[in-house]
C-alpha positions in Angstrom: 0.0 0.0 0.0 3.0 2.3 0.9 4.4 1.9 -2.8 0.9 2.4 -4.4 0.5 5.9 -2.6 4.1 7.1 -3.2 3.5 5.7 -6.8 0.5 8.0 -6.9 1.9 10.9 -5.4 4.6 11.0 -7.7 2.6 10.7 -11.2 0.5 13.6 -9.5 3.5 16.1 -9.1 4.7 15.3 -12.4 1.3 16.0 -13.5 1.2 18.7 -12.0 4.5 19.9 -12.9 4.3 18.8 -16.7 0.9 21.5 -16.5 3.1 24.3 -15.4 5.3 24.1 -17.7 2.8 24.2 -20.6 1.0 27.4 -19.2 4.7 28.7 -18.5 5.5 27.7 -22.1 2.4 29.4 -23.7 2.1 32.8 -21.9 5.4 34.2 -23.4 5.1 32.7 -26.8 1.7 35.1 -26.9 2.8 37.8 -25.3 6.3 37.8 -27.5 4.0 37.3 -31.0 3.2 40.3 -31.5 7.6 41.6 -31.6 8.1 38.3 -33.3 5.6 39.5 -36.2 7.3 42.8 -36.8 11.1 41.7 -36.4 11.3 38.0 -36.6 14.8 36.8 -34.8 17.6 35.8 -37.3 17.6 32.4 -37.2 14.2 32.9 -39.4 15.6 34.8 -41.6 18.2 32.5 -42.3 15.9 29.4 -42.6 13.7 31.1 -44.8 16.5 31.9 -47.0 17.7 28.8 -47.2 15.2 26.3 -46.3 11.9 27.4 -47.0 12.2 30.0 -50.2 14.5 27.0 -52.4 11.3 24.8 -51.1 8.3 26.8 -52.2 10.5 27.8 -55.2 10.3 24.8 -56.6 6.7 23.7 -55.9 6.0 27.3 -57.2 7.5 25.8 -60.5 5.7 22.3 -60.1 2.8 24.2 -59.8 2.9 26.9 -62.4 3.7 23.7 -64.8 0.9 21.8 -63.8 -1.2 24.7 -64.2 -0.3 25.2 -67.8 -0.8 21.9 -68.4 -4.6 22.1 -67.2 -5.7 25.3 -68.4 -6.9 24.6 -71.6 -9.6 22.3 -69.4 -10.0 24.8 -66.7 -11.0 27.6 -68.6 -13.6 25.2 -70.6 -15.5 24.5 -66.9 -15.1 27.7 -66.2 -12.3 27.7 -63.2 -9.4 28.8 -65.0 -8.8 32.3 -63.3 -9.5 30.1 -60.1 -7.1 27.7 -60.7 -4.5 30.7 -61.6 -4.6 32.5 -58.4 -4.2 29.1 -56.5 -1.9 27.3 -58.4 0.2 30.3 -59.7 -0.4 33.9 -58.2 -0.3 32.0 -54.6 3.5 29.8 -54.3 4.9 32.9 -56.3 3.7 35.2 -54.2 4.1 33.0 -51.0 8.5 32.9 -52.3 8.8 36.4 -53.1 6.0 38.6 -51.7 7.1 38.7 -47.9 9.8 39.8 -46.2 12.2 37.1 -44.9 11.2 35.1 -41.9 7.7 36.7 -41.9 5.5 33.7 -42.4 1.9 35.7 -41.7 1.7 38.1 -43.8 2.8 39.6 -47.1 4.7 43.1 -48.1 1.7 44.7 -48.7 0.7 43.8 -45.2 -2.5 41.2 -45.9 -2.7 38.0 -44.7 -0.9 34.7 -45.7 -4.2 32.5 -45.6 -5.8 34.5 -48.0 -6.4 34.5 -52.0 -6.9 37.7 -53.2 -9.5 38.1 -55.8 
């Protein structure tokens, strides 16, 4: 009985612990989003550069082909501006329309998420 009640004890303070931590952990990160937003910290900058922009690059590319490969169809349904936006205005503009390690929103300050019509 002794070893059960020690044995619970213990999983309760690391429950307990393992709780403070994550509300420890996710207190600064929204309090710091805001700074991180307008001046993202180097290491972002540097992945983006080299990481993520080569990345989106190329499906840009993959996507711009398989685009013009489809359009002719696409613009007989009647989606072919649609499919343009998605599959061409969107990876180009995801690789070279935002400032480096900004990952929310665009130059022109709207958001990521969004197609523009």
């Amino acid at each position: 009985m002794v070893f059960e009640e020690g044995e619970e004890m213990n999983s309760k303070r690391l429950v307990s612990i393992f709780v403070f931590f994550v509300i420890l952990t996710l207190f600064p990160s929204s309090v710091l989003a805001q700074e991180l937003r307008e001046n993202p910290p180097v290491g972002m900058k540097i992945l983006d550069l080299i990481v993520v922009r080569p990345i989106s690059a190329v499906v840009a590319c993959a996507s711009t082909a398989f685009c013009a490969g489809t359009m002719p169809l696409a613009y007989v349904i009647g989606v072919g501006e649609q499919s343009a936006r998605v599959l061409i205005e969107a990876p180009w503009r995801f690789t070279g329309g935002r400032y480096l390690g900004d990952f929310h929103h665009y130059k022109d300050g709207k958001p990521i998420t969004v197609i523009q019509e």
